[in-house]
N, C-alpha and C positions, 0 to 999 in steps of 0.2 A: 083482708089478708095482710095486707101493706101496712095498716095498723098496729095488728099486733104483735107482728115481726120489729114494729118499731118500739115497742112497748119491752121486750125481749130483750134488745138492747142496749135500749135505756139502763133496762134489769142488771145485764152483764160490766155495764161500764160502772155503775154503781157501787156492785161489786170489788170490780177490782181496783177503784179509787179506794174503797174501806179498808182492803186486805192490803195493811202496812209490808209485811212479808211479799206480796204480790209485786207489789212497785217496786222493792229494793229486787227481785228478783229480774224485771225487766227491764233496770236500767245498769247495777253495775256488772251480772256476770256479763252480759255481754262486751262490755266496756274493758273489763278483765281479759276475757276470753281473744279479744283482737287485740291487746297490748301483748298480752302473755305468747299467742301463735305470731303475731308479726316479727318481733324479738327470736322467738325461740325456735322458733319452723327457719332455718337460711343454712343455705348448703353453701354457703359462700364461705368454705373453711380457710381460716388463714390463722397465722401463730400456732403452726403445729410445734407441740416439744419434741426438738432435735437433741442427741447425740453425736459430738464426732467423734469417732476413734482414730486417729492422726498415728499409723504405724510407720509413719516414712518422714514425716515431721522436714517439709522442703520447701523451695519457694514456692514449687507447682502446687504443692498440696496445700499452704495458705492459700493463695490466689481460689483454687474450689472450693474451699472451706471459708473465702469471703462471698463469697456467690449465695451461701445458704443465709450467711447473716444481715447482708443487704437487702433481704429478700424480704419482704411481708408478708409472706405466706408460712417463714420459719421462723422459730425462735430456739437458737441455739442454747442450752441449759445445762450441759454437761461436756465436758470433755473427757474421754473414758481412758482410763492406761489398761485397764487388763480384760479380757471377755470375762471375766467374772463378774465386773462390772458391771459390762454391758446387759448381761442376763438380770439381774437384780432389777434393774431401769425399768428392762423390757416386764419382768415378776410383776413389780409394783405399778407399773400403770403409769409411770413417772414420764415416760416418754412415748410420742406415736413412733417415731421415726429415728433409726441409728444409723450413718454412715461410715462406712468401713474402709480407712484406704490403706491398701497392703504397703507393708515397706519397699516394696522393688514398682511402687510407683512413681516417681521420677527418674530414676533409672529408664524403664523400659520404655519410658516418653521421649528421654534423650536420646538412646537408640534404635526408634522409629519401632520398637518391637507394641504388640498388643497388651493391653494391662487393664486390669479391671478395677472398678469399684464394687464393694458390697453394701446392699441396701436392704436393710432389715426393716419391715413393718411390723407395728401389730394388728395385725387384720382381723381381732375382735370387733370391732367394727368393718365389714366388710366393703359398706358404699364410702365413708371415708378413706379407708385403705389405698381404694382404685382411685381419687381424687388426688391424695398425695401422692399417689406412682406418677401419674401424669406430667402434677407439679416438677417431682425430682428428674424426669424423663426430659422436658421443656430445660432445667437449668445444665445436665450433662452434655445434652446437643449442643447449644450455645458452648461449652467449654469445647467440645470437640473441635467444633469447627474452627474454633479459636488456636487449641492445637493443630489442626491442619496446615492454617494459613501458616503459622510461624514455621511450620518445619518446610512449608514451599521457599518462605524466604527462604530460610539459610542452605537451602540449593539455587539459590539465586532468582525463585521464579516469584516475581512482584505483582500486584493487582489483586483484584477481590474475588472471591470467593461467588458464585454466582449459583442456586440449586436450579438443578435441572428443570423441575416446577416452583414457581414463586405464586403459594396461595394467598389469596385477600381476601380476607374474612370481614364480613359485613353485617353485625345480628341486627335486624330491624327491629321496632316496636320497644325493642329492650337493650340501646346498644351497650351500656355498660353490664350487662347480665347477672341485673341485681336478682336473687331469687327471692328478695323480698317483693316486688313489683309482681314478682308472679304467684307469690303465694298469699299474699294479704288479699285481693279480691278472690279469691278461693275462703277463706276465713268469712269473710262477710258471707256468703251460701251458706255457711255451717250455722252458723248463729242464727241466721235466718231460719234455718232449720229446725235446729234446737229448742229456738222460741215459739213458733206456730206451733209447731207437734207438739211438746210438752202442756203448752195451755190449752189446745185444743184435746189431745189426751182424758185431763182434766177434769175438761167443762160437763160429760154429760154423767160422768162417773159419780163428782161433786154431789148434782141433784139425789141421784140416788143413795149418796152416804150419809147426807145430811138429812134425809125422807122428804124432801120436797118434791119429789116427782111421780108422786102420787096425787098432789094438789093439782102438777102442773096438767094431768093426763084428762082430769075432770073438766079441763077448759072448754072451751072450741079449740083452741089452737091445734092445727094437725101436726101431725110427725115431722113434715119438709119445712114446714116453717119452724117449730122448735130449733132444727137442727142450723137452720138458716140463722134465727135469733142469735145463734149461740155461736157462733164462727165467724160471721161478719166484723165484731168486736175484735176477735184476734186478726183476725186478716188486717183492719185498722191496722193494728196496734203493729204488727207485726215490717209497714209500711213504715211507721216510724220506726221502726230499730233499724229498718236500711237505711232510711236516712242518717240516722245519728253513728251510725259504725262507720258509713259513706265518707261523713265528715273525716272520722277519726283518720281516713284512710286516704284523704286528699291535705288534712290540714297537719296533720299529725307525721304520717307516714312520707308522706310527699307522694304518693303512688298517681302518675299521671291519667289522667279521666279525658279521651281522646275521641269517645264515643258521645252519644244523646240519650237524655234521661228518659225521654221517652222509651226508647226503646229497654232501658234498664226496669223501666216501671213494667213494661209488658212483658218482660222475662220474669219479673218477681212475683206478678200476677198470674203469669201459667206456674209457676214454680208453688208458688202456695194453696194453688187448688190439689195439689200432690199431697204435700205437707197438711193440708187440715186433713184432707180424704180419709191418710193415714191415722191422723191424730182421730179421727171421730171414728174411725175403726177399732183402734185401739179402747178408747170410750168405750163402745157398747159392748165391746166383749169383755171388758174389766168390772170385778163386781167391786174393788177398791182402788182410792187414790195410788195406796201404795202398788197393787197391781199394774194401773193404769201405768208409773213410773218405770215399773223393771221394764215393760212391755216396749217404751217408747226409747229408754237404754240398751234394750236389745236389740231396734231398729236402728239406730242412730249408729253404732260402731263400724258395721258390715255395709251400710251404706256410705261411710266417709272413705273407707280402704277401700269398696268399689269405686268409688268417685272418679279414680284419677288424679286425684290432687296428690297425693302421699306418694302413691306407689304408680309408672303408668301402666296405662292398661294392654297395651303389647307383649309387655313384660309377662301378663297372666296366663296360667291355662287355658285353651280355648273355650271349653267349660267356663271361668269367669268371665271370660271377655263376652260371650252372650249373654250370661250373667247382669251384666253392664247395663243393656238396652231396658233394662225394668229398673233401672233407677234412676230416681229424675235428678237429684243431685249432679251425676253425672252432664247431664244438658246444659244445669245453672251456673255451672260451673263454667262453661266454655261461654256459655251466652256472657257472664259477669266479666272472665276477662279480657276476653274478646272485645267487649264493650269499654273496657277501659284502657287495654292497652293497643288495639287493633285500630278501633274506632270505627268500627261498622255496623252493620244496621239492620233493619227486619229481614231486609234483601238479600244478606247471608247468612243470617240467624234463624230465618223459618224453619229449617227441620228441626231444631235441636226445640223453636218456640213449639212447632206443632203437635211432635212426641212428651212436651210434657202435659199439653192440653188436652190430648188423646188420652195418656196416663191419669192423669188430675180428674179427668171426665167418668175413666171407669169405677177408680177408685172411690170417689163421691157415692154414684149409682150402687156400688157394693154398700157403705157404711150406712147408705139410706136403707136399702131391704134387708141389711144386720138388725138396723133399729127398730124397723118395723118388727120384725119375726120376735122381737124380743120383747116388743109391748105386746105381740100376739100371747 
């Protein structure tokens, strides 16, 4: 048995040393794919394009119109004279953000009376939108309280300004709340993903496009071992891509690794019994590579927006959020950054390790009696 499972593999590794396309395939998307998402995946929005429209033109109204410019979260770009202006900005996409401050704004500051600012977003982007309200929310309090204090002085009343609650805020694991830290080991699942499935996909589809699995069927060799021959390779291979993205994401990244590889290795290993299951399902129901492809593109999308990672899952319908429990990405997900940014270990990671080894277990057992019934 153990022979010619070994024979199989040999067969497989062979293979994809020869297939030139095969190697560039396994070494730079991936390598692309965690530069490109590390980069381009960070909700850490800063340089928003500001307008002011300064209709009071005072000292008060410098002094808050320097608050935006000091600021690294804005980048002021326009000074607006007329709302016709201002509409064009907002038309062309030219600016997220237009601050509006009425003429009877330092007036009604000097006599204690109420006076507003207008805050115009564009909220074509919605989850932006609500980040920059915040930001501008965070720089208006600061100025109030700042007018507060001075008009206590010049009633005479001296000392500081004390709220009634004074919160301290402490993020552990991530104190600067890079969102790249949190989404780069999320990025390594996906590829991980990507690349098992897709080769594995592949591998049984291959034999039958090319007619070699008619030769292979005359052997001895049985069904569980073919299938075993033929995924082991990628699982291999698939161990190296974590390695080599891992790097990208400790040397490259800076992304802190606070956990143990062991236990990284044990989450990759329940997570890839998932990921081939799938892939060797997809295999035997596909009568072409090219089918074999859409099939494992149309798994792959629905399972990264179930994940967690993009969108959370709180967020969803209750319908998705059980949704969730059948997808293993979702587990690897938490086990990968948990593991790297948390730094804990089997001892709080066994359910998320044991539902994808339940998962990984069933779906094997499916792709094995697909295979069967289909050489039947």
């Amino acid at each position: 048995m153990f022979r010619r499972i070994y024979h199989i593999l040999i067969k497989e590794f062979i293979q994809v040393w020869r297939d030139k396309k095969l190697r560039f395939f396994l070494i730079v998307p991936p390598l692309v794919q965690i530069l490109a998402y590390g980069y381009a995946i960070n909700f850490d929005i800063k340089h928003v394009a500001t307008a002011i429209f300064d209709e009071d033109r005072t000292e008060d109204t410098r002094d808050l119109i320097y608050r935006f410019r000091s600021n690294q979260y804005f980048k002021v770009k326009h000074y607006i004279e007329s709302e016709r202006h201002l509409r064009d900005l907002i038309d062309h996409s030219e600016v997220t953000l237009v601050v509006r401050i009425p003429w009877d704004f330092s007036k009604n500051l000097r006599w204690g009376d109420p006076t507003k600012v207008q805050i115009i977003l564009d909220s074509s982007d919605s989850n932006a939108a609500m980040v920059v309200s915040r930001y501008v929310n965070t720089i208006l309090t600061d100025y109030t309280q700042e007018m507060f204090k001075q008009r206590l002085w010049r009633f005479g009343l001296r000392g500081e300004l004390a709220a009634p609650v004074d919160m301290e805020v402490r993020a552990w694991f991530n104190p600067n709340l890079m969102s790249r830290w949190t989404y780069v080991p999320g990025v390594i699942a996906m590829v991980v993903m990507l690349v098992s499935l897709m080769l594995t996909a592949l591998a049984v589809v291959r034999e039958r496009e090319i007619g070699t699995m008619e030769q292979i069927l005359v052997t001895p060799i049985r069904p569980m071992e073919f299938l075993l021959g033929k995924t082991i390779p990628f699982v291999i291979i698939s161990f190296g891509e974590v390695v080599m993205v891992t790097l990208v994401a400790l040397l490259w990244f800076e992304v802190p690794f606070r956990g143990s590889f062991l236990t990284l290795f044990v989450g990759t290993l329940a997570f890839l019994f998932n990921s081939v299951g799938v892939g060797l399902l997809i295999s035997t129901a596909s009568s072409t590579q090219q089918q074999a492809m859409m099939a494992g593109s149309f798994f792959l999308t629905p399972a990264i927006m179930l994940s967690g990672l993009v969108f959370p899952i709180n967020n969803m319908p209750p319908f998705f959020q059980y949704l969730t429990y059948l997808n293993p990405l979702r587990y690897f997900i938490i086990v990968v950054q948990d593991t790297f940014l948390k730094g804990v270990g089997l001892k709080v990671l066994w359910p998320q390790m044991a539902a994808m080894f339940g998962l990984g277990t069933t779906m094997l057992i499916l792709s094995a009696l697909r295979f069967k019934r289909r050489l039947a």
